[in-house]
N, C-alpha and C positions, 0 to 999 in steps of 0.2 A: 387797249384792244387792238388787235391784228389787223392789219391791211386786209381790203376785201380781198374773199378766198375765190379763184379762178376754178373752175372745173375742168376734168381732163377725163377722157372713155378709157374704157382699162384695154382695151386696142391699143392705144398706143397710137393709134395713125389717124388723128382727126384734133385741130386748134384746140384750144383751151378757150372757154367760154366762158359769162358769166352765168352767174346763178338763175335770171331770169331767162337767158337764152336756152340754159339747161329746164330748164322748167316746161318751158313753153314747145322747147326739139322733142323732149322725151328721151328719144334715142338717138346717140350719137353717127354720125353718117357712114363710118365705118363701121357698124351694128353694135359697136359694144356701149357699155354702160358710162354715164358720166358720175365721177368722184371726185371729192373735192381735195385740190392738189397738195392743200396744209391743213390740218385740223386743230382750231384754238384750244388752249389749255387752262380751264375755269380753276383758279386757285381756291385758294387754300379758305380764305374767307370768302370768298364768294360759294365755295358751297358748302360754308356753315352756314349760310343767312336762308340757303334753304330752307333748313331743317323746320317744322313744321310748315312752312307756307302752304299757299292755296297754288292748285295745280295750275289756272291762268298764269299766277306770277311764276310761278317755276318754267315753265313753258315761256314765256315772255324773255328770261335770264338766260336762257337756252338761244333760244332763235336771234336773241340780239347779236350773240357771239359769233353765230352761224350765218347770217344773213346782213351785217355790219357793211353797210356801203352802200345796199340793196334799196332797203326801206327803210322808213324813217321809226323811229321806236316807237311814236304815237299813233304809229297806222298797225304796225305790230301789236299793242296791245290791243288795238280794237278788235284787231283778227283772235289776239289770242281766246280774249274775254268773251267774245259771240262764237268761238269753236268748241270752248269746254266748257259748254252750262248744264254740265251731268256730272253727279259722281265718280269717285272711282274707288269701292270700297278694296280694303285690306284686311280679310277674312283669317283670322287665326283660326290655325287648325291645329298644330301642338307645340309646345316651347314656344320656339323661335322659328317655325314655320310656318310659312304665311301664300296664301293665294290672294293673289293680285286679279282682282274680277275686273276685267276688261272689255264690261257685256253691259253697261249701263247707257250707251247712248242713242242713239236714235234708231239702229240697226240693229242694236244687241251685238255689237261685233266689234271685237279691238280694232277694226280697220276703219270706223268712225273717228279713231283718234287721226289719222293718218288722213282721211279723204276729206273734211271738211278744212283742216288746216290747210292742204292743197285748193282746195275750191275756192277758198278767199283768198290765197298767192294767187293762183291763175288769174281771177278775174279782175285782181287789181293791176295785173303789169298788162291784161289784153285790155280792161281800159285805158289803158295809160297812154296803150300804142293805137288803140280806135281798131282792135282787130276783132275776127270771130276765130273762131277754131273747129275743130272733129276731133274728138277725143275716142279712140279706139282704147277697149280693153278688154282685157281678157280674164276669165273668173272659173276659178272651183268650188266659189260657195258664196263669202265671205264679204269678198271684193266686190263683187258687181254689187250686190244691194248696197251698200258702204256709199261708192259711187254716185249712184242714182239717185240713191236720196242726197248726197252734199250736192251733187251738180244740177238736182232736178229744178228747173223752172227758170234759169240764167239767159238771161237773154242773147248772148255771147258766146254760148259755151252749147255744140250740140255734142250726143254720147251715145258710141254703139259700145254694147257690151257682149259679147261671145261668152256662153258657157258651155259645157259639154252635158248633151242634154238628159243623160241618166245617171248624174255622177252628183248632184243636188239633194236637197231635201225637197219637198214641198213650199216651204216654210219662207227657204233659201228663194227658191224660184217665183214663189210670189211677191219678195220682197222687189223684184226687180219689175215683173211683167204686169202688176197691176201699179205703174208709173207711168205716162204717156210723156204729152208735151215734148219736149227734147228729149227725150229718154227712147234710144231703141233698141229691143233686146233679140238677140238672137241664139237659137238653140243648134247647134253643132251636133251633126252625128261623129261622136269623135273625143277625143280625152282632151284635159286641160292644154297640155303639153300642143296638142295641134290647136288649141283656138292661138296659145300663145306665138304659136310660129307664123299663124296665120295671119294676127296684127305685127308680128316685127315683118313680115315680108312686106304687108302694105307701105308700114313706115320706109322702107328705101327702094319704092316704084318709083319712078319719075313720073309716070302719068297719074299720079294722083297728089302732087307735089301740090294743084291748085288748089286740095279740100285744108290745107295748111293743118296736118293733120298730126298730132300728139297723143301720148296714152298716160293714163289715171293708173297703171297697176307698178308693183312695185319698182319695176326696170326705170320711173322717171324718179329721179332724183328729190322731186317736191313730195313724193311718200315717204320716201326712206328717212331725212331729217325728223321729220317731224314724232317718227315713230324710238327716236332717241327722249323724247321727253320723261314718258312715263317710268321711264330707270331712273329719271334722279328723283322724278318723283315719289316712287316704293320708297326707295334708299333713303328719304327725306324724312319720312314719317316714320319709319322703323327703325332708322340706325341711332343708337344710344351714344355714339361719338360721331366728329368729323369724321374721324379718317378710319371707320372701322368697313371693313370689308362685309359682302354680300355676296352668295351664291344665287344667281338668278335660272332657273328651269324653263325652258323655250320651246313648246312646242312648233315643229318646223316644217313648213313646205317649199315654198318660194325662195325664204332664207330673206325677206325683207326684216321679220321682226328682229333674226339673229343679229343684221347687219345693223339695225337701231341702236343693238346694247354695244355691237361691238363700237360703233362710233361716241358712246356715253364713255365707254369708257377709256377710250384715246383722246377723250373731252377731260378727264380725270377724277370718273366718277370712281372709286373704289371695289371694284367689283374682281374678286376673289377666280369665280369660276363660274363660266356660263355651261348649262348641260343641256344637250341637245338630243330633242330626241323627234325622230318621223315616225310615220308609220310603216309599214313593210316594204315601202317604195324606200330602200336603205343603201341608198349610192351614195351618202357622203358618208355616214356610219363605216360603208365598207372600203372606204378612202382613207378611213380614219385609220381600221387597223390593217390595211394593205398599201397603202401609199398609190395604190389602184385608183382612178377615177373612171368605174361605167357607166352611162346612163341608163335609166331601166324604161326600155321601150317591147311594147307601151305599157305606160302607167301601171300600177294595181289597184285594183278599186276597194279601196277599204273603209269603213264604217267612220274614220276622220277626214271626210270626204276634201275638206281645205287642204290636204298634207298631199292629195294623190299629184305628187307632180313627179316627174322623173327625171327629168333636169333643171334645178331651179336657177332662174335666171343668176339669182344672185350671189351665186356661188362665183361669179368671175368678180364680185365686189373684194369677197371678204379672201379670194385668193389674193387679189390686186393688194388688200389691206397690206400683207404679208409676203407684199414686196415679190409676188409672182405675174402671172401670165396666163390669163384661159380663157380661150375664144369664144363666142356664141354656141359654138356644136359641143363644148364641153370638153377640147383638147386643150390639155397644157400645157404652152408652149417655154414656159421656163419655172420651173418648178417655186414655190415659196419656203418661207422660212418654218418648215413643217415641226421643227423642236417649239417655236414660240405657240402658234397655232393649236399644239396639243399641249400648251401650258396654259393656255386662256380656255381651251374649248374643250367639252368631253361630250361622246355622241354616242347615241343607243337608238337603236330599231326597238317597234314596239308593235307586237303584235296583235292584231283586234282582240285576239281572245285573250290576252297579257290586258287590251286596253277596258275589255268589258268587266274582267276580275277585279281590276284598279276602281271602277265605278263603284261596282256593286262593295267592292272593300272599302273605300271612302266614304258610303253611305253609312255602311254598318259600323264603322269604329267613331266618326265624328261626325255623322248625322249630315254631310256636306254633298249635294250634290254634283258631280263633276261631267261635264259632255267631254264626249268622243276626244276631243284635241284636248284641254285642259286635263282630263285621265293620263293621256298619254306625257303628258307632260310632269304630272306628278309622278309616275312609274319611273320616265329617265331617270327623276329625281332619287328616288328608292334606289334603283339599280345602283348610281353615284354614290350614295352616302354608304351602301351595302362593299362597295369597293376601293371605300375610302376613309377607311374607318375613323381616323383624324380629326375629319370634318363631321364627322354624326355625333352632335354633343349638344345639347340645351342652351350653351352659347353661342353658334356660328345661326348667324341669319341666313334666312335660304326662302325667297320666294318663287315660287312656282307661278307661270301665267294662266289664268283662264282665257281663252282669245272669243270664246261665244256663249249665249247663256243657251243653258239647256234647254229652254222650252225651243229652240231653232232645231232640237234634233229629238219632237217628243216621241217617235216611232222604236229608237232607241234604250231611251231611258223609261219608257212603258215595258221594255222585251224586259230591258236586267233588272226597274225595281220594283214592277208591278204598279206604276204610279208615275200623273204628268203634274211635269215641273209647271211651277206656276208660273201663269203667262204676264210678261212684263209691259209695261205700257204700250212700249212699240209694236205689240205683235197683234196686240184686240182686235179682233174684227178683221183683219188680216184674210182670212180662212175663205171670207165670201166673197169677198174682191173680184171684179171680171180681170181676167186676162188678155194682153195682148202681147205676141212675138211672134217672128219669122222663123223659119226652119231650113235650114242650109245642110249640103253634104260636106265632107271634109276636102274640100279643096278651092283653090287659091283661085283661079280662075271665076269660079262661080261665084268667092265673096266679094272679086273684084270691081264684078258684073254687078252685084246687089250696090255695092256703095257708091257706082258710079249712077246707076238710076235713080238710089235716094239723095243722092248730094250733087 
């Protein structure tokens, strides 16, 4: 196994740290992102021995390779085995197509895979060091309940979470606001895109350096690992050989989930072609076939309310992956290797009325209901194989991700199918909860002012 792996900001202008330093800064001081400077290369037997296992131990074989030097394997499996005590079914829908439902855990959101494995990192290296923290984050939907539920009630660990306050569900928003204790929520008049600028400006004020303050959204390093599991996972249970390839379909806003597979498989998971698809916010898509990178300000607000981001932080990851250069404002300063890029990646814009067709046509040909981001995800899907023709055949595997269960958007799936999706454990009762959150405008000043009163 590899020497431990050092992290480095795709800046370029800030020390190499370790994993827990990474963990616990969030972001690096010269604002950009921290990545890890080598990435291990899981052989050949090691990811046959996957093939059926249970997703703790797959996760466990992962993070050992990833976090080697870090922690010790026996505190790792405790973390793994108390993170993933929920399914993660794999829903055939035809041939060799498959959706990866990523809505079975305590939030109904694929970001439970990613927030509680962070929750138990965090709170073992700030016990470790006898510290507390402020975790600042920023949310479109998905993330903030995600959050609040792994981090609620830690005694170590307090949590503001920024959303933009008409851009939610219901559903979304009570997930967060009926949580108190360490948990505090605030509603932003303003798009995702400003709450997120809002906590990266906190993160490098010097006069807030004493709230020793970090963030839970995808920009910290301790999300983005963890959200490489669930690819060897799929692949594990579906792939009929070692070394047979997989097309994976990504519904995308932030570009943390895209950044997970792309890290799976510079890990040596087998994976074919990842396709990516947002919603009408389509600044990578139009990167893709312009070599153009604009951000689209502000946001659009589309019915995939997780997607509406305009510049996703982590688009300066998966440039960096590819041996380029892009700074926080979304300039790039030295171009990547854009032939490799467009050999691993393929990108489609999806638009709501594209995304509502895809619902209501998933319903009708295989009885499967799909929300707003998972729709969108199967359409890139369609689009790719329709362009590829190649790959559209009864033997290439191709899973597409669900990232939330549909009863999180029933206002939606009531409009297209005439019918609410059935409510999953985590949501019961949910509906009558009191509320509690703050209301802020969009500006910096004024959040500066709230968190210096509360903390």
């Amino acid at each position: 196994m590899e020497n431990t792996i050092r992290y480095e900001s795709t800046n370029r202008s800030a020390p190499k740290v370790t994993f827990s330093e990474a963990l616990l800064k969030g972001l690096a001081p010269d604002k950009g992102l921290y990545m890890p400077d080598s990435i291990p290369v899981l052989d050949k037997e090691t990811l046959a021995g996957m093939r059926g296992s249970s997703y703790p131990r797959i996760a466990l074989t992962v993070a050992r390779h990833l976090l080697t030097g870090e922690i010790a394997d026996h505190e790792l499996e405790k973390m793994t085995a108390d993170a993933y005590n929920f399914p993660v079914p794999l829903e055939k829908v035809t041939g060799r197509k498959y959706i990866m439902r990523l809505d079975q855990g305590p939030t109904a959101s694929f970001k439970d895979f990613a927030a509680r494995m962070m929750g138990r990192l965090m709170q073992y290296f700030l016990q470790k060091e006898n510290r507390n923290m402020l975790i600042l984050t920023a949310t479109s939907g998905d993330t903030g309940s995600a959050i609040a539920n792994a981090f609620y009630g830690l005694s170590n660990i307090r949590v503001v979470i920024l959303y933009p306050e008409h851009e939610v569900t219901t559903r979304q928003r009570k997930q967060m606001t009926t949580l108190r204790k360490n948990i505090g929520i605030v509603a932003l008049n303003g798009k995702f895109d400003d709450c997120q600028a809002l906590v990266k400006q906190a993160f490098t004020d010097p006069d807030l350096d004493y709230m020793d303050l970090s963030s839970a959204n995808s920009i910290n390093i301790g999300r983005l690992l963890p959200q490489s599991f669930y690819y060897f996972y799929a692949w594990s249970q579906l792939a009929q050989t070692a070394d047979e390839e997989v097309i994976f379909s990504v519904p995308s806003g932030n570009f943390g989930n895209l950044m997970g597979g792309l890290l799976a498989k510079r890990m040596g998971l087998p994976i074919k072609k990842f396709v990516i698809s947002t919603n009408e916010n389509d600044e990578v898509p139009v990167y893709w076939q312009t070599g153009n990178y604009k951000t689209v300000v502000p946001s659009r607000n589309c019915i995939s309310s997780a997607m509406n981001v305009g510049h996703p932080s982590n688009m300066s990851r998966v440039i960096a992956l590819y041996d380029g250069i892009m700074d926080e404002n979304g300039s790039i300063l030295r171009e990547p290797d854009t032939a490799r890029m467009h050999r691993d990646i393929a990108a489609f814009s999806i638009t709501d009325n594209r995304t509502i067709d895809t619902i209501r046509l998933v319903f009708s040909d295989y009885g499967i209901i799909t929300e707003p981001h998972g729709a969108a995800g199967w359409a890139g899907l369609s689009d790719y194989l329709r362009r590829n023709t190649a790959d559209d055949n009864d033997n290439q595997l191709c899973i597409s991700l669900e990232t939330a269960h549909p009863a999180k958007f029933p206002e939606e799936i009531r409009k297209v199918l005439n019918l609410d999706p059935p409510l999953p454990h985590s949501l019961a009762g949910l509906d009558d909860e009191k509320e509690t959150f703050d209301r802020l405008s969009n500006n910096y000043a004024e959040f500066k002012k709230y968190l210096i009163g509360r903390f």
